[in-house]
C-alpha positions in Angstrom: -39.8 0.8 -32.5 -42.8 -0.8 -30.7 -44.3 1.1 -28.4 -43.6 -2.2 -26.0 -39.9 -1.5 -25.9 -40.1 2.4 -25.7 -41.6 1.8 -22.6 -39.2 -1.0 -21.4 -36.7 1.9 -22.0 -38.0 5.3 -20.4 -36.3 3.9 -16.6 -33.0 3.3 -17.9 -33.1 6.8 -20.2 -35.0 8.7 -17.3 -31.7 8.0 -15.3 -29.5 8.6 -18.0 -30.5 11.7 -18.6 -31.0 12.5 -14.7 -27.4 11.6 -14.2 -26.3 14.1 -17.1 -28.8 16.7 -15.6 -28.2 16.7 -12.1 -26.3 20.0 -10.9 -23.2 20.0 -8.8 -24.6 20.2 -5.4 -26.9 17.3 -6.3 -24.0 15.3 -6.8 -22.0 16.2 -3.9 -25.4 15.2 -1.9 -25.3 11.8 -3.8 -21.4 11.2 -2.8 -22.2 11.9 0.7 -24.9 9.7 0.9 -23.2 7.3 -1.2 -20.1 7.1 1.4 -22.1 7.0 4.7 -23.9 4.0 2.9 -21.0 2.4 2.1 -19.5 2.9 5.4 -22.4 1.3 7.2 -22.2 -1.8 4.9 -18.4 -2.1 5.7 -18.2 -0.7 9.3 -15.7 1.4 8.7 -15.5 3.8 11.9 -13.6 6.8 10.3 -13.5 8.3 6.7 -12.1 11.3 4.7 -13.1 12.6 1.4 -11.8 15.1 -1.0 -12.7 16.0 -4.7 -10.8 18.6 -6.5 -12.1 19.3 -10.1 -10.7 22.6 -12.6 -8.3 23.6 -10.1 -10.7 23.8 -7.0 -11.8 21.6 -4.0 -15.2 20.9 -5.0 -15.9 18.3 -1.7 -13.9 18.1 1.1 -15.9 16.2 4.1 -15.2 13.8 7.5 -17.2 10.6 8.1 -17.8 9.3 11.1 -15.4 8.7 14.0 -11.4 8.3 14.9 -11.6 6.0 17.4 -14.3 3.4 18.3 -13.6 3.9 22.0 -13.5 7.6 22.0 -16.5 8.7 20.0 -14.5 11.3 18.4 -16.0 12.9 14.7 -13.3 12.8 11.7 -13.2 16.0 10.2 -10.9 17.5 7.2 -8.0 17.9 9.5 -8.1 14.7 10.9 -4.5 12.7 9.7 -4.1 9.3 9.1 -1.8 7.5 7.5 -1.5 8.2 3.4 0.7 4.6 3.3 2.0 3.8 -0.5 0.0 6.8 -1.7 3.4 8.3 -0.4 5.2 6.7 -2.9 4.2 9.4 -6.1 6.2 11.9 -4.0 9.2 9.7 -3.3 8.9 9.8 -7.4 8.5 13.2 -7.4 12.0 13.9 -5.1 13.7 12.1 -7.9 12.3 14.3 -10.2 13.6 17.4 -8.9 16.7 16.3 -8.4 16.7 15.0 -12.2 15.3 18.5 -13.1 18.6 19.8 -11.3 20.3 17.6 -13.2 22.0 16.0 -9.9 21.2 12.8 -11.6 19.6 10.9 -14.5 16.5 8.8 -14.9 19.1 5.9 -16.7 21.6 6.3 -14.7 22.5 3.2 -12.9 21.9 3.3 -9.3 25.2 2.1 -8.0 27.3 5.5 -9.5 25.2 7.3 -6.7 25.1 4.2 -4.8 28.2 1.7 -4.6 27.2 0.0 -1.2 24.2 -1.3 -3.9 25.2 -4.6 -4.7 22.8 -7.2 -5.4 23.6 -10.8 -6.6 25.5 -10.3 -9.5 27.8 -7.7 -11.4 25.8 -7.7 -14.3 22.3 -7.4 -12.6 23.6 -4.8 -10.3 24.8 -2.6 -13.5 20.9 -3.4 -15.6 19.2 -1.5 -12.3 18.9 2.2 -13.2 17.5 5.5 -11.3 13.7 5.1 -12.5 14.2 1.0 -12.0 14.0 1.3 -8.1 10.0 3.3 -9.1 8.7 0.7 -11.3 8.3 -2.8 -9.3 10.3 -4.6 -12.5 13.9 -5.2 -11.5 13.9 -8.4 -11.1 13.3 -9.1 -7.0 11.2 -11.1 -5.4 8.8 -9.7 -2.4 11.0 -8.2 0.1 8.6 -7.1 2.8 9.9 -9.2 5.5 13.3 -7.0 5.6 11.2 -4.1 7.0 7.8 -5.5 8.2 7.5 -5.5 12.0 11.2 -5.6 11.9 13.7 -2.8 13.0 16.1 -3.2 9.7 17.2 -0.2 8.7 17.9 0.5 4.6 21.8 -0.2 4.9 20.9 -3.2 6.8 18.9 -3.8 3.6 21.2 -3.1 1.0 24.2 -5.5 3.0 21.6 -8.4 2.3 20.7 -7.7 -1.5 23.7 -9.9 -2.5 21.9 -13.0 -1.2 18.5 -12.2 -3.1 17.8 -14.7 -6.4 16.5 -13.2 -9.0 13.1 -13.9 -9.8 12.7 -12.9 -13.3 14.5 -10.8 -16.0 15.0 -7.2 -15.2 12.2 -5.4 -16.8 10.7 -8.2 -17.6 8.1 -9.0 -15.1 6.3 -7.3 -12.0 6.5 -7.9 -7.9 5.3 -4.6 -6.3 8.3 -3.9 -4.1 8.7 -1.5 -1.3 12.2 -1.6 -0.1 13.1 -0.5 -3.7 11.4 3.0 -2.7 13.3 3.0 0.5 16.7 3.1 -1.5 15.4 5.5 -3.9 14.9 7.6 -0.7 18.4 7.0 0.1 19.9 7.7 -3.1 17.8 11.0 -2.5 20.1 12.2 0.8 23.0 10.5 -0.8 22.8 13.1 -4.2 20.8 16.0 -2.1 22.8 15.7 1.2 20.1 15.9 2.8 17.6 13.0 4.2 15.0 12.0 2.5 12.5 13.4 5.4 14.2 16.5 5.3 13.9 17.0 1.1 10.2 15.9 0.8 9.0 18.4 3.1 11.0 21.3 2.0 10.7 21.0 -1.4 7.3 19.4 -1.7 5.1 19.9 1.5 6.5 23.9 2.3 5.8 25.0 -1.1 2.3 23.6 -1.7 1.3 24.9 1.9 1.1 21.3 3.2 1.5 22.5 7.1 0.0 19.6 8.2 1.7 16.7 6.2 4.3 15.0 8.4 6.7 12.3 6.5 6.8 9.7 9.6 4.8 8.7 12.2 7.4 9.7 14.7 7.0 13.4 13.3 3.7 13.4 13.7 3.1 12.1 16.7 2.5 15.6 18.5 -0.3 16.6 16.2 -3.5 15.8 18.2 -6.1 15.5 15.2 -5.4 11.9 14.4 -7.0 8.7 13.6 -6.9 5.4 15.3 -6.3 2.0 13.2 -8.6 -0.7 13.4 -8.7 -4.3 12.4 -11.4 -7.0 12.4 -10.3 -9.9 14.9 -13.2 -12.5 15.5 -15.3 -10.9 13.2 -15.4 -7.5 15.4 -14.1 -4.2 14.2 -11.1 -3.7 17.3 -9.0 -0.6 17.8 -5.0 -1.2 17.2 -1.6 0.3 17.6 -0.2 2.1 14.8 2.1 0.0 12.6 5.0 2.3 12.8 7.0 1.9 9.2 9.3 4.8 9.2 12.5 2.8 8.5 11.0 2.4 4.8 9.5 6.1 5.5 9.4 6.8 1.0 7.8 3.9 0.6 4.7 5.2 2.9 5.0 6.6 6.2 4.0 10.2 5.5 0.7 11.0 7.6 -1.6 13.7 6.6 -5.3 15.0 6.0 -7.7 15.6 3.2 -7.4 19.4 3.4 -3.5 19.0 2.5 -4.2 16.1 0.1 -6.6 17.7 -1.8 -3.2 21.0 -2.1 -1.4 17.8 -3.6 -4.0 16.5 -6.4 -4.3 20.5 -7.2 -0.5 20.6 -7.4 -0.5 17.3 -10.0 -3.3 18.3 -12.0 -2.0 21.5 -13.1 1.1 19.5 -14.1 3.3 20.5 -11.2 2.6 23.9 -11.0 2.1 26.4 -8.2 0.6 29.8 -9.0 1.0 29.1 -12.6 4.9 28.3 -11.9 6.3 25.5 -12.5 8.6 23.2 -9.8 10.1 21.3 -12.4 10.3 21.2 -16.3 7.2 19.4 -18.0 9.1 16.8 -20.0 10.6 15.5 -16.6 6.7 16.0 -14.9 5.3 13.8 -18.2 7.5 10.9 -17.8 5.9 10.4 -13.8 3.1 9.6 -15.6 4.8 7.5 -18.4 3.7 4.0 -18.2 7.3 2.1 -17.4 6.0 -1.2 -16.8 3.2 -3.6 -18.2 1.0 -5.3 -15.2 -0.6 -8.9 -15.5 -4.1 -8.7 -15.3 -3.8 -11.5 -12.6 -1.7 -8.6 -10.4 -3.8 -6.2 -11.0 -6.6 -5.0 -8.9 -9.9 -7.3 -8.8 -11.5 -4.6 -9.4 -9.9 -5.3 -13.0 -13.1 -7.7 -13.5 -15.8 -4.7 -13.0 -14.0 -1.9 -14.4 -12.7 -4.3 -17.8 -9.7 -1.8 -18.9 -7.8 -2.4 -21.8 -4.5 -1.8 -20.3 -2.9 -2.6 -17.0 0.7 -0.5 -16.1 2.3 0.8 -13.4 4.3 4.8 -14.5 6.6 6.3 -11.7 5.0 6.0 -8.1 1.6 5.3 -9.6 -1.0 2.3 -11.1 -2.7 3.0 -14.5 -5.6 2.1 -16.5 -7.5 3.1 -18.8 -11.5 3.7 -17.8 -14.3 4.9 -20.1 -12.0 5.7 -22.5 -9.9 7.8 -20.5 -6.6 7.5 -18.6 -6.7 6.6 -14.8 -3.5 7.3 -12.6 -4.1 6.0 -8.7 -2.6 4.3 -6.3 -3.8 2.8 -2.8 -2.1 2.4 0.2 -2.4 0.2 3.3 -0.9 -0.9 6.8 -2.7 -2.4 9.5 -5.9 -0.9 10.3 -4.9 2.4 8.0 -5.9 2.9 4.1 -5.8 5.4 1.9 -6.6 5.9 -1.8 -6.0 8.5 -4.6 -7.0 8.8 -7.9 -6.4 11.4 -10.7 -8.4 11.4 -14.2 -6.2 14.4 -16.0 -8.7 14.5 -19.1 -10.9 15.8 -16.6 -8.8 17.9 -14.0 -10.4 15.5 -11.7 -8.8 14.0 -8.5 -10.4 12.0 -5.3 -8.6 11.0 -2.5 -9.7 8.9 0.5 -8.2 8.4 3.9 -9.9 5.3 6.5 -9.3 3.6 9.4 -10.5 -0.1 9.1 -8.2 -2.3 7.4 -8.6 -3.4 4.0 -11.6 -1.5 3.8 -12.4 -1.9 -0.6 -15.0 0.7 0.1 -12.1 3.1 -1.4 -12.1 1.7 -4.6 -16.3 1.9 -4.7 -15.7 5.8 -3.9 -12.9 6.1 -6.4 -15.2 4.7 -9.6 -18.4 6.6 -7.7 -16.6 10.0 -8.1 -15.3 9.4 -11.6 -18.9 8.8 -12.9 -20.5 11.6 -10.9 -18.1 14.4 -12.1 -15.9 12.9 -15.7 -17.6 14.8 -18.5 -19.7 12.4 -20.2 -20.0 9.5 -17.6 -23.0 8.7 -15.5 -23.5 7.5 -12.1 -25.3 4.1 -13.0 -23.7 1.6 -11.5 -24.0 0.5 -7.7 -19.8 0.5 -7.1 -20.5 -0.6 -3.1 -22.4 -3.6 -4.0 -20.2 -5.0 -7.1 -17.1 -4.2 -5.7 -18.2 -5.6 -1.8 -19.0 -9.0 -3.8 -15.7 -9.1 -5.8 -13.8 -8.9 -2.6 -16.1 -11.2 -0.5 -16.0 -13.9 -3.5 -12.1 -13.6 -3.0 -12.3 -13.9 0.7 -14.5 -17.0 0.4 -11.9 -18.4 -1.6 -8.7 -18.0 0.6 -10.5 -19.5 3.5 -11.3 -23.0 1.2 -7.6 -23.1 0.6 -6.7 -22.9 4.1 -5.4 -25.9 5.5 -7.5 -27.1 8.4 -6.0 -27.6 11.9 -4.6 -30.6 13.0 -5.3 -31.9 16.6 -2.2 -31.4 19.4 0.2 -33.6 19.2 1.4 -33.9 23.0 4.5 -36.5 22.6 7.3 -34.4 21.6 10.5 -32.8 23.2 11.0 -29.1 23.1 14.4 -29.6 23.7 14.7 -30.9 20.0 13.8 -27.8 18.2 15.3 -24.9 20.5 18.3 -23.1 19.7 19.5 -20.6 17.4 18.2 -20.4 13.0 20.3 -18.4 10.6 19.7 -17.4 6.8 21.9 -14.7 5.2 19.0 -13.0 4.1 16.2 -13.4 6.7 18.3 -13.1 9.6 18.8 -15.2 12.6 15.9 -16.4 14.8 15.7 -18.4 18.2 13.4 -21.0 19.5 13.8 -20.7 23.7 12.2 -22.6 26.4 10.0 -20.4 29.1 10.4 -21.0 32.4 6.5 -21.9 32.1 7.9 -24.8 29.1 6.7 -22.8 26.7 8.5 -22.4 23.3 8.7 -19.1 22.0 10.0 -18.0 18.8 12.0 -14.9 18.0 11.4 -14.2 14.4 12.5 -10.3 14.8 13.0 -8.0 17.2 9.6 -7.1 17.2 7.6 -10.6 16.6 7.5 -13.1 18.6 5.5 -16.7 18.3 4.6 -19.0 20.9 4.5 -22.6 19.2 2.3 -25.3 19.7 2.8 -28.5 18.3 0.0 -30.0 15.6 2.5 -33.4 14.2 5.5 -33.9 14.8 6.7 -32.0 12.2 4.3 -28.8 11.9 3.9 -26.0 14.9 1.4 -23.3 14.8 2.6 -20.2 16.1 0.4 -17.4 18.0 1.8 -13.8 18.0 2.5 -11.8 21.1 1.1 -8.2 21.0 0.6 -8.6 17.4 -3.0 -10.1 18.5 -4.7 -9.1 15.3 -1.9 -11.7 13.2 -3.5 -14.8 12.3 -1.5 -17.4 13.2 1.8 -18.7 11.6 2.3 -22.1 10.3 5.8 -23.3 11.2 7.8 -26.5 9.7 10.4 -28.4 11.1 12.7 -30.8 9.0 14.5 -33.9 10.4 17.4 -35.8 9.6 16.1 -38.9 7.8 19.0 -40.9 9.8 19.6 -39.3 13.1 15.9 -37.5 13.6 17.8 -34.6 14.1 16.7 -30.8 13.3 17.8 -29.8 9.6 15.4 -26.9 9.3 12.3 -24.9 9.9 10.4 -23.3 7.1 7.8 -20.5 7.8 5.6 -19.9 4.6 8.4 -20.1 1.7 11.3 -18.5 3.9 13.9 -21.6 5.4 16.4 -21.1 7.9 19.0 -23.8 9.0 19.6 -25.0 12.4 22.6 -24.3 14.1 24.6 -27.3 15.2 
């Protein structure tokens, strides 16, 4: 070896063999720097972090502040929202109940649940117990049932039947959510008690999770709480809380690091508490059984930095493999709210992170960060922020080139012509009303309202009421090609008729 190259070397092995040397407390320092980094580059206003490693909380720390108006410090109590990171414990209610053996992982879903009906006899019988976990049963997106909407899940199930299946059962992927809100009903319907109820007697009592509530509306008494925040015009702006407790097992439970970091304990020793177990480890293994293969093009983007060489989603959680060694984790977000856990069981290794900016990737930088710092045999040599802050912005560039520009008003046309009453069997009814001010406002739900202006003759933009952080809604009208009459209106690739 020339001695040229040697020396082209000694940085790269230097940190090498820093990274392999550094002591615990060294590399709790590094995290912590590495997150308030992070959330200056960001802005995020409010962060949590917990490590657990070998059956201990090894980090446990707040960043900065709950509310931009109120100055207040996060700490380790402070809750926020945990959002689809809720959904491993709407898995893990169907486990006990399995382990009980109330039900079966096969069984189909309509002998516990006959009002579950969906467009067809035969695709009705093909969806089974573990098939409303896995994102594979053949729907399409169904987030505008629940969304800022005040559906509850048997208003849900009575519009199944008018779903079109997407794709083969089991044979394809759309992350679904109002899946896990009848898996949470088939819960009280086999328990007899509500879903609510079950999760936190049988999962939050026993691991000590005192301040874990499993709705917003539960927890809105606790005073230790976080504020959501969004980005409108480019500034980070305070919100209200999206309130999602009608679909409350796919991800309304709120709670804090401290009791998070109980629930990654919990999993890592395999569902145990004090060395006993809360249900029998065959049925704890198959929650971590890959059930479904992933696309790489639904996958993360973080797919592109982290190059696994398998992408699948188990029961209430993502997979991958990294370094060699299994990843189970799972994100979760609602306006102005994210959250973030990851579990590397090689290891006995779990992170979880809790924020209050939407959308803020910084959660995926930490998650990667902590992995390398503490996974036997990795090294922290990689700057996770920076990549991972490019992959997103590169995506972001991206969506705003496909964006169709705005048209100029069009001033020439008669309200009159597009008011009155929209129905779909699925997507409900909807109104179009003239103000007394000769505005025209939609109803979309009971929660959303647009106010339309015209663009063409053909194509409205619509501005959200209170919603203020919604960018605004493209909405098409069709005509009659004889009688210029109203057919139609289409908002994005959902079409309601007009009634006559």
């Amino acid at each position: 070896m020339s001695r040229k190259f040697y020396l082209s070397l000694l940085p790269l092995l230097f940190c090498i063999h820093n990274a392999f040397n550094q002591t615990e407390a060294e590399k709790i320092l590094q995290l912590s720097a590495f997150i308030e980094r992070g959330m200056s580059s960001w802005e995020i206003p409010g962060l949590a972090v917990s490590v657990v490693k070998n059956g201990k909380i090894i980090f446990q720390k707040g960043f900065g502040i709950k509310d931009i108006q109120r100055q207040e410090a996060v700490d380790e109590h402070t809750i926020f929202g945990i959002c689809s990171t809720t959904k491993a414990m709407t898995a893990f209610t169907l486990a006990i109940l399995v382990d009980e053996k109330k039900l079966n992982w096969d069984d189909p879903v309509v002998k516990y649940l006959p009002a579950f009906k969906l467009k067809t006899e035969d695709w009705t019988r093909q969806i089974r117990v573990r098939d409303l976990l896995t994102h594979n049963a053949g729907l399409p997106n169904l987030d505008f049932l629940w969304y800022a909407n005040t559906l509850e899940v048997k208003d849900m199930l009575r519009r199944l039947p008018y779903v079109d299946q997407a794709y083969p059962v089991r044979g394809g992927y759309t992350y679904q959510n109002v899946m896990y809100a009848i898996a949470g009903h088939l819960v009280e319907k086999v328990s007899g008690m509500p879903w609510t109820t079950f999760v936190q007697q049988r999962i939050f009592k026993p691991l000590g999770m005192h301040e874990t509530f499993p709705t917003y509306d539960s927890s809105r008494d606790y005073p230790n709480r976080m504020v959501p925040h969004f980005r409108v015009s480019d500034k980070v702006t305070p919100i209200p809380n999206m309130i999602i407790d009608q679909v409350a097992p796919a991800g309304s439970v709120w709670s804090n690091v401290n009791d998070m970091s109980k629930w990654m304990l919990f999993l890592l020793e395999k569902g145990r508490i004090n060395g006993k177990s809360l249900i029998d480890d065959a049925i704890f293994n198959e929650l971590f059984q890959p059930q479904t293969v992933i696309p790489r093009q639904d996958f993360y983007p973080t797919i592109n930095l982290t190059l696994p060489t398998w992408t699948t989603y188990g029961l209430g959680w993502f997979q991958q493999d990294y370094k060699g060694k299994s990843l189970h984790f799972h994100t979760g977000s609602i306006d102005g709210d994210i959250a973030m856990v990851g579990l590397l069981p090689a290891d006995s290794l779990g992170v979880f992170i809790l924020g209050n900016l939407d959308h803020a990737e910084l959660r995926h930088a930490i998650l990667f960060e902590v992995i390398d710092l503490f996974a036997s045999g990795f090294s922290a040599d990689r700057d996770w922020n920076t990549e991972i802050a490019l992959r997103y912005q590169q995506m972001t560039d991206q969506s705003r080139k496909e964006r169709v520009p705005e048209m100029g008003i069009h001033e020439k046309i008669n309200p009159a012509r597009i008011s009155g009453q929209y129905n779909h069997p699925l997507y409900g009814q909807i109104n179009i009303e003239i103000t007394r001010d000769h505005f025209l406002n939609l109803h979309l739900t009971p929660l959303l309202t647009l106010t339309l202006t015209p663009v063409t003759e053909t194509e409205y933009m619509g501005k959200y009421h209170n919603y203020f952080w919604f960018e605004d809604e493209k909405v098409i009208f069709e005509f009659h090609p004889k009688n210029n009459q109203v057919l139609a209106l289409q908002i994005g690739q959902r079409r309601w008729i007009k009634e006559k």
